[in-house]
LOBALO-947262 format. One record per residue: residue in three letters; x, y, z of N, C-alpha, C in turn. Coordinates in steps of 0.001 Angstrom, whole numbers, plus 500000, padded with zeros to 6 digits. Atoms other than C-alpha are relative to their C-alpha. Example, Ala and Ser with C-alpha at 12.3 -4.5 7.8 and 13.67 -1.06 7.14 Angstrom:
% residues 2
ALA500890498810500000512300495500507800500900501200500000 SER499180498810499940513670498940507140499230501090500730 
//
This chain:
% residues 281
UNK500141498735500728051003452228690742499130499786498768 UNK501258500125501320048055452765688078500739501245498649 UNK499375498789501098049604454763685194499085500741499189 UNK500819499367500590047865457544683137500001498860499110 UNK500937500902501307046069456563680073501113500738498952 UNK499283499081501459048087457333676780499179500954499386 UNK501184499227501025045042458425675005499259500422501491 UNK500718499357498840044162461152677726498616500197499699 UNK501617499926500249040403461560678255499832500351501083 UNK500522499275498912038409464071679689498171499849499127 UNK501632499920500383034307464430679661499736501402499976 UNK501048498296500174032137467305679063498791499772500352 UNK500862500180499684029431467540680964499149501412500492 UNK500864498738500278026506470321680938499769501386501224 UNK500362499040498970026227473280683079499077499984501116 UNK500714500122499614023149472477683895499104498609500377 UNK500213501374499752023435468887685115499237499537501358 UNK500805500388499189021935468946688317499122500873500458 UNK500998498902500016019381471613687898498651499453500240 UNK501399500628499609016682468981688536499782499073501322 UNK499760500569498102017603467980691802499623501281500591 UNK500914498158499615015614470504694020500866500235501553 UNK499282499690498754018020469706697267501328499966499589 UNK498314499775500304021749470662697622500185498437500607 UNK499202500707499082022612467474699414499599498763498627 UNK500457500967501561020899465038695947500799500857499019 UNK498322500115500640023329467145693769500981499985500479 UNK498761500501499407025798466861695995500414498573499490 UNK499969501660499914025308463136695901500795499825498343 UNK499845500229501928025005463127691678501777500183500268 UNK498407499701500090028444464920691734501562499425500263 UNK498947501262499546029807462569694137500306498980499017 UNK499575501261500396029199459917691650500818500033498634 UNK498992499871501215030987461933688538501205499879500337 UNK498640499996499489033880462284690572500670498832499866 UNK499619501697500065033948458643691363500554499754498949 UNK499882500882501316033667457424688077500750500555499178 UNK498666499345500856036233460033686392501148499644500878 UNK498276500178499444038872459063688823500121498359500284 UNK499908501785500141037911454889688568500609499983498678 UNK499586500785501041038190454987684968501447501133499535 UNK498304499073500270041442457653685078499795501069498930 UNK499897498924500274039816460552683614500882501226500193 UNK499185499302499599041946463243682982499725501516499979 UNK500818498745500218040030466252682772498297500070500139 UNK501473499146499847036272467459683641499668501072499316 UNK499758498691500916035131470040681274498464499950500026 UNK501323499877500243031659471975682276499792500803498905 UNK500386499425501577030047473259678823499049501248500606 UNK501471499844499845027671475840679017498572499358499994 UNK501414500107500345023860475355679258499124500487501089 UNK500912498736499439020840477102681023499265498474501043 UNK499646498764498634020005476827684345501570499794500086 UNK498729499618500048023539477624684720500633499619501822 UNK499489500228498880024761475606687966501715499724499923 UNK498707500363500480028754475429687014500438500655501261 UNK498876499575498178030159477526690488499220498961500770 UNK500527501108499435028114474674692089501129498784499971 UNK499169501406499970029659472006690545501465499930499901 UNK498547500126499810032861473117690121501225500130501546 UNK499488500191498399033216473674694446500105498519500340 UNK500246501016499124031778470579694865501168498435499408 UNK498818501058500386033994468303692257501478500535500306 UNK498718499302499812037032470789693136500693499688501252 UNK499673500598498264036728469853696755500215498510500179 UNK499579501265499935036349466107696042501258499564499679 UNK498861500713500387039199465904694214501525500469500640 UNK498908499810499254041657467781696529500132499177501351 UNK499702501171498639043269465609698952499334500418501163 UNK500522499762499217041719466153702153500578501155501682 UNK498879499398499853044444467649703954500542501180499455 UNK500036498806500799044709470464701815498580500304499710 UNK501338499318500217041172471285701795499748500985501032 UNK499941499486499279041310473376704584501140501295499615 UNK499550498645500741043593476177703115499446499534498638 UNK500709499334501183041819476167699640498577499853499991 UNK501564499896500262038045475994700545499505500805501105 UNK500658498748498957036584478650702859498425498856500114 UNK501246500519500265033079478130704000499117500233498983 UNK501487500059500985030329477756701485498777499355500095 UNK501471499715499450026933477688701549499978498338498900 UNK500429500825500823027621474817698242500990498778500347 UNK499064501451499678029858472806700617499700499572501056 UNK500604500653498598027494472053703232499477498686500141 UNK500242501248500423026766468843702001501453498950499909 UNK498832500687500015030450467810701433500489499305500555 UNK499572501090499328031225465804703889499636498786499848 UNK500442501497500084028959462786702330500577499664499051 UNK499535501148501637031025462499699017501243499020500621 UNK499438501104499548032604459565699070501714500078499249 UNK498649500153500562036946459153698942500365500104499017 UNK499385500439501367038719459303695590501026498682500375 UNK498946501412499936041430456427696968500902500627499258 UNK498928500040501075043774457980694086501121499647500833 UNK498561499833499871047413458045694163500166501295501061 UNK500097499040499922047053461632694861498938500025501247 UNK500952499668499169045024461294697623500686498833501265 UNK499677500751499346047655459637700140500049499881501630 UNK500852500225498733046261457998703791501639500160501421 UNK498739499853499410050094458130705005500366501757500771 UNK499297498296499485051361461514707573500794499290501030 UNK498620500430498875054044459876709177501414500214498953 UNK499072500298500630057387460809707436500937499229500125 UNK499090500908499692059097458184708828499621498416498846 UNK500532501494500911056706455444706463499816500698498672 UNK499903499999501433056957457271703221501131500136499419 UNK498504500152500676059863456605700571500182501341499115 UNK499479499447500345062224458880698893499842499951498526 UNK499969499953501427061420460125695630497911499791499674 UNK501613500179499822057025459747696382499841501239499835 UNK501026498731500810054829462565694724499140500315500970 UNK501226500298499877052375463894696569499676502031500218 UNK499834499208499697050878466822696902499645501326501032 UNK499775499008499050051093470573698890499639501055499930 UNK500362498456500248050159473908699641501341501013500805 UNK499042499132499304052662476382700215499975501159500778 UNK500801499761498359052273477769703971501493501004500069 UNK499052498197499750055927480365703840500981500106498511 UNK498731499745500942058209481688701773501171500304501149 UNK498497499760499763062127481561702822500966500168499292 UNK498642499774500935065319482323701700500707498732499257 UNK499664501056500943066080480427698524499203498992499985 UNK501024501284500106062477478457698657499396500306500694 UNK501006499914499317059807477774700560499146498927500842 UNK500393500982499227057627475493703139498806499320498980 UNK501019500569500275054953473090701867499725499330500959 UNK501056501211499538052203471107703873499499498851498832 UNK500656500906501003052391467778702278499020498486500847 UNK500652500419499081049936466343704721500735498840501356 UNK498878500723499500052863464797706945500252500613501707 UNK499774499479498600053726465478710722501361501135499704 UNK498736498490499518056690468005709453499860500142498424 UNK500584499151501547056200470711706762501629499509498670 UNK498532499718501274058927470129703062500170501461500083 UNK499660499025500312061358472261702481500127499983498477 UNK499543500455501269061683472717698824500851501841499475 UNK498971499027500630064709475002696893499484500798498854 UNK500091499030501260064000477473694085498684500966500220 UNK501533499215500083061225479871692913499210499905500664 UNK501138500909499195058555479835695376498523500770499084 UNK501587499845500281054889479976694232499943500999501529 UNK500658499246499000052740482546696005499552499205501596 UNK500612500841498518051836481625699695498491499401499770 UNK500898500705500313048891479286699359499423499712499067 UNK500078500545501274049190477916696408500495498507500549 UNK500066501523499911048906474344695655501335499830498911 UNK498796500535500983051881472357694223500390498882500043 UNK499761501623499926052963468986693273501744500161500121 UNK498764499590499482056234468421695316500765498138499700 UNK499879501449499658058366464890695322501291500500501076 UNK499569500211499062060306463860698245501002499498499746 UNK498042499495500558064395464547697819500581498960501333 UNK499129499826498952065351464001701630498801499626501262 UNK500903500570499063063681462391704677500798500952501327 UNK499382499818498644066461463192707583500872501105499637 UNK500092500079497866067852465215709865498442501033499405 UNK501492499355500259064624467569707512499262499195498851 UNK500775500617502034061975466578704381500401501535499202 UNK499816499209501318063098468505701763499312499347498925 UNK500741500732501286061698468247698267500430501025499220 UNK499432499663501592061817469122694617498177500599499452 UNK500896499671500652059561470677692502499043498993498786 UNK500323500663501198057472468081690028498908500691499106 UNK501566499767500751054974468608687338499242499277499229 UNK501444500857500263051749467092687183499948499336498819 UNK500205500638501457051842466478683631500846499099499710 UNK499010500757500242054818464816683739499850498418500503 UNK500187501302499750053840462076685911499450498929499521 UNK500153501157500769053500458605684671498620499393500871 UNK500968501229499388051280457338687345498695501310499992 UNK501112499004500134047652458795687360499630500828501071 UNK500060498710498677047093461953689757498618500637500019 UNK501150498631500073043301463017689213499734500345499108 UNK500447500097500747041647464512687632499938501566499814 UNK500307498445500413041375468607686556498423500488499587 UNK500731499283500923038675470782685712499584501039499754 UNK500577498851501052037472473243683265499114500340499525 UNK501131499322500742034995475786682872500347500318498726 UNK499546499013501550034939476521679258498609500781499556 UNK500634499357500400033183479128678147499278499938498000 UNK500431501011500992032712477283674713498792499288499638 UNK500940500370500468029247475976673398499971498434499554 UNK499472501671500051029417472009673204499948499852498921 UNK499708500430500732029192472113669833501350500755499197 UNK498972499062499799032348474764669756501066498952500484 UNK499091500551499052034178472623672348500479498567499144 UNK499948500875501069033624469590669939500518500280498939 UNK499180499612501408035017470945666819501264500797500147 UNK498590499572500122038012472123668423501495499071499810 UNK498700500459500340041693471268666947500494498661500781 UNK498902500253498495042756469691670614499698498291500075 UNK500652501431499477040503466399670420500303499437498132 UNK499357500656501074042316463480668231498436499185499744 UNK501684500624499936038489461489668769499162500594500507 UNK501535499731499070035011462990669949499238499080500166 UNK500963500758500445032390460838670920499021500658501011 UNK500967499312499562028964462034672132498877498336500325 UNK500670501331499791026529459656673986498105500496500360 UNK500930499477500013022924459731673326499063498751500069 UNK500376501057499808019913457471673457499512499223498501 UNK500774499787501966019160458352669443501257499729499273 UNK499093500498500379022812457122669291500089498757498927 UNK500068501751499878024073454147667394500528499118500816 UNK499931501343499065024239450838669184501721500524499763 UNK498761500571499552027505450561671192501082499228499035 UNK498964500744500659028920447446669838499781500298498112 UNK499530499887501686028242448273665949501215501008499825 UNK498986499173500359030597450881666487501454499497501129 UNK499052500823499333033334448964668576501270499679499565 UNK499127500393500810035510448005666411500598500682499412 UNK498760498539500243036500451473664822499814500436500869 UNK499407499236499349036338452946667656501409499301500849 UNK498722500535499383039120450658669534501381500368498723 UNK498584499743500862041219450997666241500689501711500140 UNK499474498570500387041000455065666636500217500161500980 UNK499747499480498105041390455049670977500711499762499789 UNK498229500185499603044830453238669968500615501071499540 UNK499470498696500649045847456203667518500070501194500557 UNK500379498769499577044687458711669450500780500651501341 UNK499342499504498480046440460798672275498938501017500695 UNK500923498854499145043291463084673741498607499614499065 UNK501773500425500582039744461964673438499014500953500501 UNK501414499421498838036603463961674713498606499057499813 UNK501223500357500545033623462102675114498605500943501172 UNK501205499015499217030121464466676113498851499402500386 UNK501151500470499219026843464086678052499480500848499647 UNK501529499352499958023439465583677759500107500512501342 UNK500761499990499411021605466670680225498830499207500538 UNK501363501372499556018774464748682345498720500536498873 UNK501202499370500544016592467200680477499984499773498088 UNK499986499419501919017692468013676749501791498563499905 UNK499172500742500531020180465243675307501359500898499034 UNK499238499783500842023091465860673107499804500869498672 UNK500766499691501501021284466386669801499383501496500389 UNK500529499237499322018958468785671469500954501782500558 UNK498526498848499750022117471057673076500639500883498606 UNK499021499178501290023836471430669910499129500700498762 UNK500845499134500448020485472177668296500034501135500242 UNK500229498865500016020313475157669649501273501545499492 UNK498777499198501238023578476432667982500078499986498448 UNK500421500302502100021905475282664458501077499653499909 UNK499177500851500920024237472884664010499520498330500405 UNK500314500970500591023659468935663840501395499401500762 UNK498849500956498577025282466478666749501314499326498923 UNK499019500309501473026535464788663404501291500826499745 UNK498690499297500286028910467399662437500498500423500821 UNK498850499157498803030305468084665505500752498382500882 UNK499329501175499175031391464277666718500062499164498970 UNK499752500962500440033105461585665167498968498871500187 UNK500797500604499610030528459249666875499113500461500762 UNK500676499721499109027526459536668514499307498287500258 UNK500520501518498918026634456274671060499131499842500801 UNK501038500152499154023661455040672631500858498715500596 UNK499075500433498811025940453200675496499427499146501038 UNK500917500539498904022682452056677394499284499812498855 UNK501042500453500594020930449964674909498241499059500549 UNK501151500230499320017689449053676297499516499592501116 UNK500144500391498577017419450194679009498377500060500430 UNK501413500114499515014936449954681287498904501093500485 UNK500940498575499413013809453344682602499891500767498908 UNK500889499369501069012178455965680622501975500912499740 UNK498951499688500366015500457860681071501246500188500990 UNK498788500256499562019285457850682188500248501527500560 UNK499177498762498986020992460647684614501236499672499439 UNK498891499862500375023630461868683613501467499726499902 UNK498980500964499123026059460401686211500197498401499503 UNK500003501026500310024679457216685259500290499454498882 UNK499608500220500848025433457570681974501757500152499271 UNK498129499893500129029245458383682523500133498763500530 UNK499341501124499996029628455333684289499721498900499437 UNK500195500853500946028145453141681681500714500231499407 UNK499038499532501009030050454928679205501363499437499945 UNK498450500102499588033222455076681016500111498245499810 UNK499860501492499711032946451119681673500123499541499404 UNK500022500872501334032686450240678066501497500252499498 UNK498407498995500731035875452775676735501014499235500932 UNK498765500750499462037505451157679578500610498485499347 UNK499252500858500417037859447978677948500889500043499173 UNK498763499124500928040137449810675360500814499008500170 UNK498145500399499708043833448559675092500604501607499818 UNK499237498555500368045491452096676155501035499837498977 
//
């Protein structure tokens, strides 16, 4: 079992992140590799920002679909024209994403989760991708709705219990959120104990290393943001006349010399991510 992160962390990444990819099946790909890399390093949130061209119902089918188990993708994704590519992103592996449908090989008291396929008296059925549907007791959610169920009762039926997501200790995925918020809006809100913003006009990584590990231990909710392939950080929040400066605790150039003229966006979450990971949660 991989446990959340104490100091939850989600990214922010631009509306208009794969607006320079001219085929659906190359942002597909890109998308594939945010997914990846928010559910390697136990991101706990996705958060698209505004910005112009405005591809966010794009990316939010295509990371929405990666990150639902596979098994439940079939009652919550209809066809789409922006999920014709979907079949090349590659697995999440999570927790939350379990290879088991035999209820005879999973244990009592396992998370996983369901969409709820009836309502009955005093509860309702879930598909928790298993050869026989849970029963679970109380309130039922609307018919096809998704829900995180744990497993009460194996024999002579599966019954289950109601859990919630937030509650769990071990890491489940990853969420995300359109916000209608301006990245330098989304940055100066209350909610984030650290910001950090990653740029190439950043400062060096390791000069800032050292407070930042002292403030990831303090901290319970981090955001750190991305540019665009096109317009950077600085650039974005320019155009709200305000100054990357006053809107982030740090701003990090994460890829110190590199080699290409410039970094994708993707590529710059999983540099990012790879460094923050050495943290001590």
């Amino acid at each position: 079992m991989v446990n959340r992160r104490r100091n939850r962390l989600s990214i922010a990444i631009p509306a208009s992140m794969v607006s320079e990819q001219r085929h659906l099946r190359d942002k597909t790909e890109a998308l594939g590799r945010v997914g990846r890399a928010a559910a390697i390093y136990r991101v706990e949130e996705i958060i698209i920002y505004p910005d112009q061209p405005d591809e966010s119902t794009l990316m939010k089918y295509i990371l929405g679909y990666m990150e639902t188990p596979q098994y439940l993708r079939r009652y919550l994704f209809k066809k789409r024209p922006e999920l014709r590519y979907a079949g090349t992103l590659p697995p999440l592996r999570t927790p939350h994403h379990p290879l088991e449908d035999r209820v005879k090989n999973v244990e009592t008291g396992e998370v996983r989760e369901g969409v709820v396929t009836n309502i009955i008296d005093g509860g309702y059925m879930v598909d928790v991708g298993l050869d026989k549907f849970m029963e679970v007791k109380g309130r039922a959610p609307s018919r096809g709705s998704r829900v995180t169920v744990q497993v009460a009762e194996k024999e002579p039926n599966l019954k289950g219990r109601s859990a919630k997501k937030n509650r769990l200790s071990e890491y489940w995925g990853y969420d995300l959120r359109g916000s209608n918020y301006k990245l330098s809006e989304l940055a100066l809100s209350p909610e984030w104990d650290l910001t950090i913003a990653t740029s190439r006009r950043g400062d060096d990584f390791n000069s800032a290393a050292q407070e930042i590990s002292s403030l990831w231990a303090e901290s319970r909710r981090t955001l750190v943001a991305f540019g665009s392939n096109r317009d950077g950080v600085h650039e974005i929040i320019g155009r709200d006349r305000k100054r990357a400066e006053e809107c982030f605790r740090f701003i990090l150039n994460t890829i110190p010399g590199q080699g290409t003229e410039t970094v994708r966006t993707e590529e710059a979450i999983h540099a990012t991510l790879a460094l923050l990971n050495t943290f001590k949660d």
